[in-house]
FITI-23920 format. One record per residue (C-alpha): residue in three letters; x, y, z. Coordinates in steps of 0.2 Angstrom, whole numbers, plus 5000, padded with zeros to 4 digits. Layout:
FITI-23920
ala;X;Y;Z
...
end
This chain:
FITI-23920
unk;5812;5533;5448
unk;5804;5527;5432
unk;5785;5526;5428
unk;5778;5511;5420
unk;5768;5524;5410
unk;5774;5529;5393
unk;5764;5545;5384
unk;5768;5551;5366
unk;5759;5568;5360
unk;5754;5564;5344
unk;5749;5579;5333
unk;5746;5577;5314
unk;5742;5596;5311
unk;5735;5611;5321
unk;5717;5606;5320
unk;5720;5589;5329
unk;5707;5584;5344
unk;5719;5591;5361
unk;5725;5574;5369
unk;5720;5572;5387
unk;5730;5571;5401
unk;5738;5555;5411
unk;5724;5546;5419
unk;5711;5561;5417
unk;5694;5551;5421
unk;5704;5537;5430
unk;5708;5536;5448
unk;5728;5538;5451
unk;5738;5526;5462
unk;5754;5528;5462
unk;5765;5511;5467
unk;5783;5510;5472
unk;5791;5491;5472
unk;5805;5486;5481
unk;5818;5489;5470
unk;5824;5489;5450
unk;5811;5478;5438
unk;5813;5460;5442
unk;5801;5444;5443
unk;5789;5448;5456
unk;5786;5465;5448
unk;5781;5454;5431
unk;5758;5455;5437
unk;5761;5474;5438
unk;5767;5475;5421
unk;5758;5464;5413
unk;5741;5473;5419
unk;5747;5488;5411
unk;5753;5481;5395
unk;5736;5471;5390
unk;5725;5487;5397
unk;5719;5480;5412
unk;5723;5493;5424
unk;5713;5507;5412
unk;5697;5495;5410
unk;5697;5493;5428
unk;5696;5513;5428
unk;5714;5513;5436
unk;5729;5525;5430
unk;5746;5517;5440
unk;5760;5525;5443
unk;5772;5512;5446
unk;5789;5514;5451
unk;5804;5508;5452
unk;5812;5506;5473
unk;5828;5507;5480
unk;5824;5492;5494
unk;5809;5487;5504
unk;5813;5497;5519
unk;5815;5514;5509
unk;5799;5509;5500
unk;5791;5507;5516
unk;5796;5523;5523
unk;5791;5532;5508
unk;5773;5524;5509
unk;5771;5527;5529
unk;5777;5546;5524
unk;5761;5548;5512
unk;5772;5550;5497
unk;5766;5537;5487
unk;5748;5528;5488
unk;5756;5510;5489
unk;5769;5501;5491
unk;5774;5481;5485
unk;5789;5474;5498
unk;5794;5461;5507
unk;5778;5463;5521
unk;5787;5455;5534
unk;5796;5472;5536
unk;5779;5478;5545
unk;5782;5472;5563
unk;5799;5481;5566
unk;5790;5496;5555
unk;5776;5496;5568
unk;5784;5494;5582
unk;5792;5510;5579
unk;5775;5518;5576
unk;5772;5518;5558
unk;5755;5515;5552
unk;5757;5504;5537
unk;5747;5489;5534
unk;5747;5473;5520
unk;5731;5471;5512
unk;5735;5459;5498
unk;5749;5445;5501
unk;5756;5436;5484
unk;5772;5428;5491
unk;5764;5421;5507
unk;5779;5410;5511
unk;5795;5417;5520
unk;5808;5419;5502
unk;5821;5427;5513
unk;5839;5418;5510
unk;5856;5419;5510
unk;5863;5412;5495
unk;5880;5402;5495
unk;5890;5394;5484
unk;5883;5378;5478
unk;5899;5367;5483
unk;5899;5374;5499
unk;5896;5365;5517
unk;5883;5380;5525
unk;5867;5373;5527
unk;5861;5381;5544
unk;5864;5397;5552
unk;5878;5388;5563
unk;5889;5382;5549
unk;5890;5403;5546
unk;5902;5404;5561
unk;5919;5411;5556
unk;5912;5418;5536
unk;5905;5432;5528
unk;5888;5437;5524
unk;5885;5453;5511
unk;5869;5465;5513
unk;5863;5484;5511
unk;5854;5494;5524
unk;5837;5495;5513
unk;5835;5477;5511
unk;5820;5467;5518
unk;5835;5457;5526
unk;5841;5471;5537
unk;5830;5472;5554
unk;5831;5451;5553
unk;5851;5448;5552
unk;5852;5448;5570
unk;5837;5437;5574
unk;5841;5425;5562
unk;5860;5425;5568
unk;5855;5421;5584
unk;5846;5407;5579
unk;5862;5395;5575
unk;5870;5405;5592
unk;5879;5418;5582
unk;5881;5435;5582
unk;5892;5449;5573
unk;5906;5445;5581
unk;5907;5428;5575
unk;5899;5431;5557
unk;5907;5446;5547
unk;5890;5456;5542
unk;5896;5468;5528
unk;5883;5480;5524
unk;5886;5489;5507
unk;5880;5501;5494
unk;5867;5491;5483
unk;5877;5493;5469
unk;5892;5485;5477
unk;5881;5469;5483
unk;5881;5458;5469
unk;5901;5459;5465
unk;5905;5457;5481
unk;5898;5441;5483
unk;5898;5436;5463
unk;5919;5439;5465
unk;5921;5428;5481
unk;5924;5441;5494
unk;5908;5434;5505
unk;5905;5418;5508
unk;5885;5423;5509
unk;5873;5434;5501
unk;5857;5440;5511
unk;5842;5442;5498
unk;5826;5437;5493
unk;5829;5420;5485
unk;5818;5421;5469
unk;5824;5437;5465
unk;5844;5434;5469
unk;5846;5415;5465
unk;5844;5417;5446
unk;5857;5431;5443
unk;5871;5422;5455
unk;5869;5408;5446
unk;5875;5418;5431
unk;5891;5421;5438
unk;5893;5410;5451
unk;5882;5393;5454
unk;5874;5395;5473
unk;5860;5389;5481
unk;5849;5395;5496
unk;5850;5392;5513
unk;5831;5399;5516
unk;5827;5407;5534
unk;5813;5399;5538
unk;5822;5382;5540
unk;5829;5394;5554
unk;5813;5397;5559
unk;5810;5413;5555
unk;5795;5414;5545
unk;5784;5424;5541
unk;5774;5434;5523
unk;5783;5439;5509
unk;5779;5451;5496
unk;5762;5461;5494
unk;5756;5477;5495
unk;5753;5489;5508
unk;5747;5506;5510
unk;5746;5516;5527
unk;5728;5515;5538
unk;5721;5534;5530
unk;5723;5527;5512
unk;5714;5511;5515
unk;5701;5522;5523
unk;5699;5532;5509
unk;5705;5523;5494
unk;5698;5510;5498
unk;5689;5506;5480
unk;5701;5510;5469
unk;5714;5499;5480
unk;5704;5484;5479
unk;5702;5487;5462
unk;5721;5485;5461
unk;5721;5469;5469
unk;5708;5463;5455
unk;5718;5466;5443
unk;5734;5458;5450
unk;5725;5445;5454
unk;5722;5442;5435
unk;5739;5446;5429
unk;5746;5432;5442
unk;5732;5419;5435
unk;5739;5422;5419
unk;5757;5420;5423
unk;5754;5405;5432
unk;5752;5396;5414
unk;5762;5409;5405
unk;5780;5415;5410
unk;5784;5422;5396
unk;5770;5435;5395
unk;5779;5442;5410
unk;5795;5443;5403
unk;5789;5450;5389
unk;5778;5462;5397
unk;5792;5468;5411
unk;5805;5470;5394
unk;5794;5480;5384
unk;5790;5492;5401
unk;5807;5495;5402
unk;5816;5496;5387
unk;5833;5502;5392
unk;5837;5491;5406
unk;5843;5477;5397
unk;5836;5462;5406
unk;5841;5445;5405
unk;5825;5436;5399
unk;5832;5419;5405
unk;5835;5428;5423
unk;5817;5435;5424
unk;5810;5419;5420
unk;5817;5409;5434
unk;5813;5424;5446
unk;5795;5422;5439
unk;5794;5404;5438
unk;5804;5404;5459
unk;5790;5418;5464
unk;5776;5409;5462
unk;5785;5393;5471
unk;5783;5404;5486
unk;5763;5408;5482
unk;5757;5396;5495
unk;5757;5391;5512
unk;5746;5377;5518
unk;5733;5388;5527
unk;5732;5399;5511
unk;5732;5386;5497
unk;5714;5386;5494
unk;5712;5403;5497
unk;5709;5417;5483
unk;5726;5425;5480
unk;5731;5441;5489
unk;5723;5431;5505
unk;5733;5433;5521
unk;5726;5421;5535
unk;5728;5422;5554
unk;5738;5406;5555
unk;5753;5415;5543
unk;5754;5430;5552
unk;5751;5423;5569
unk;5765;5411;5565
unk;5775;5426;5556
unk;5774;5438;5573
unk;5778;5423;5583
unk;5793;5420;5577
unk;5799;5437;5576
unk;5794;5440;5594
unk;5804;5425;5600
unk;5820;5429;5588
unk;5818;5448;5598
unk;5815;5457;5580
unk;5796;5464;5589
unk;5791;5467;5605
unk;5777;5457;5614
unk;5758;5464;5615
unk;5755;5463;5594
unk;5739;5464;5588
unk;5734;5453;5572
unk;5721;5468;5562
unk;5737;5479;5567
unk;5746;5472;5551
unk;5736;5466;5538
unk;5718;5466;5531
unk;5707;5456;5519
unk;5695;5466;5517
unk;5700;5472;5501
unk;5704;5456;5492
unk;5690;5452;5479
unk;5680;5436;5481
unk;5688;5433;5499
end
C-alpha cells in the first residue's frame, strides 16, 4: 500500500522552524483505488501534483488496492474514508448487508469486458461455449461471471472460468492459455495490446449494464464527512476537465507519484484517453461530472436483478447519492 504523499524533513541546522506534520490543519481522507496506478487513477494524481487537494484544505491519502471487491470490503469495514471502484459492485455488496454507497460517478458507462484476441471469432457471450475465460476473485468481474454467462445460455460447465492470483492473470492470457480475459476494458485493452493484439467484447452488449467507476464511502461517513467529501469531488472534477484536453498531464502526473513503478507512458495514455470514452451515458451527458442519474442506476439494478446477480425489492437512494456533487 503506497501513499500518494511524499514528505522530506528538511533541516538546514539546529535552529530551523520545526516542520509540521502530514495534513496538520487539513482535513484527512484517506482513498483506496481499485488496484495498482493506472488510467483512471490519473484525476487523483494530478489534484495532488498541482496543489489542488491542499488549496481545497484537503490532506488525501491515496492508496494503492488489490481489486474493487477488497477495496469495497475495506471501505464498508471503516478502514479507509473512501473508496474509488468499479460501483457496479454495490448491489451484490448490499444485498449481503454492507452499507456502502456511490456518491460521485466518472465512468457512468458499463467498461466491464472480456478481452480476446483480435483475430478471433467471439463476439457474443454464446461464441464463448467450449473456451476459456481468465479472472481473480477481487475483480469488479467476479459476482457478474455467472449472470453474464447466462446471458449467451452458458454456464461453467460449458466455459472454463479459471480464477487466478492477480499476478498470474495477465500471462495467462498474454501466453495463449485462455482464450478471454475478464477486465475493465480501459484499463486492460492497452497492455494486452502490448503483447498480444485483442479487442473487447464489452458486457453491456450482453446486457448487463450498469455504473462504472466512482467513489464510495459507507452511510456514517457521508453523514459525517460530508464537507470534506464533497470537497473531494471538487477537486476531481477539475483534474478530469483538465484531462479531457490534456492526456499527458496525467501521465505525467501519475509517473512522477509513483516513481518506482515503471509505467508504460503509452499504456497510461490509452487507459486515460479509453476512461473518458466511458464518461457518458445519454441521461448523464449534460449533466456535471460525478452525477449519477435515476435512469443509469435504475437500468443498472434492472439488469442485474433480471441476470440473478441482486435480489428484487432494491431501493434506488440505497446506492448512490448526489448530494455531494458540486453544482448538481
Amino acid at each position: 500500500m503506497i501513499a500518494i504523499r511524499r514528505r522530506t524533513l528538511l533541516a538546514a541546522s539546529l535552529s530551523a522552524p520545526p516542520v509540521l506534520a502530514f495534513g496538520q490543519g487539513l482535513d484527512k481522507l484517506s482513498v483506496r483505488c481499485d488496484f495498482a496506478p493506472w488510467g483512471i487513477q490519473a484525476a487523483l494524481h494530478l489534484a495532488e501534483l498541482r496543489g489542488w487537494f491542499k488549496e481545497a484544505g484537503l490532506a488525501i491519502d491515496v492508496q494503492d488496492g488489490r481489486g474493487s471487491g477488497n477495496t469495497l470490503q475495506l471501505v464498508n469495514a471503516g478502514q479507509v474514508d473512501v473508496g474509488q471502484i468499479q460501483v457496479g459492485l454495490l448491489g451484490p455488496a448490499r444485498d449481503n448487508g454492507a452499507t456502502v454507497k456511490s456518491f460521485a460517478g466518472f465512468d457512468r458507462r458499463t467498461d466491464l469486458a472480456a478481452i480476446v484476441d483480435v483475430n478471433s471469432t467471439l463476439t457474443k457471450v454464446a461464441d464463448f461455449r467450449g473456451k476459456s475465460v481468465v479472472c481473480f476473485a477481487a475483480s469488479p468481474w467476479a459476482p457478474f461471471i455467472d449472470a453474464w454467462l447466462k446471458t449467451g445460455g452458458l454456464d461453467r460447465t460449458s466455459v472454463n472460468v479459471m480464477m487466478v492470483d492477480p499476478s498470474a492473470l495477465w500471462g495467462t492470457y498474454t501466453a495463449g492459455r485462455a482464450d478471454g480475459l475478464l477486465s475493465t476494458l480501459p484499463s486492460a485493452l492497452p497492455f494486452a495490446n502490448t503483447q498480444r493484439a485483442s479487442r473487447g467484447v464489452l458486457a453491456e452488449d450482453a446486457g448487463l449494464g450498469f455504473p462504472s467507476y466512482g467513489l464510495v464511502a459507507t452511510e456514517a461517513t457521508l453523514k459525517n464527512r460530508a464537507d470534506p467529501l464533497k470537497r473531494l469531488v471538487a477537486t476531481q472534477q477539475r483534474a478530469w476537465t483538465a484531462l479531457r484536453t490534456d492526456i499527458d498531464a496525467g501521465v505525467d502526473a501519475i509517473k512522477q507519484q509513483r516513481p518506482d513503478s515503471r509505467l508504460d507512458p503509452k499504456i497510461l495514455h490509452e487507459q486515460i484517453r479509453l476512461s473518458i470514452e466511458f464518461f457518458d451515458t445519454p441521461s448523464s451527458k449534460d449533466k456535471p461530472l460525478g452525477y449519477q442519474t435515476e435512469a443509469d442506476w435504475t437500468h443498472g439494478l434492472t439488469s442485474l436483478q433480471s441476470a440473478g446477480a441482486i435480489k428484487p425489492g432494491w431501493k434506488l437512494a440505497d446506492y448512490y447519492t448526489n448530494d455531494l456533487i458540486p453544482a448538481a
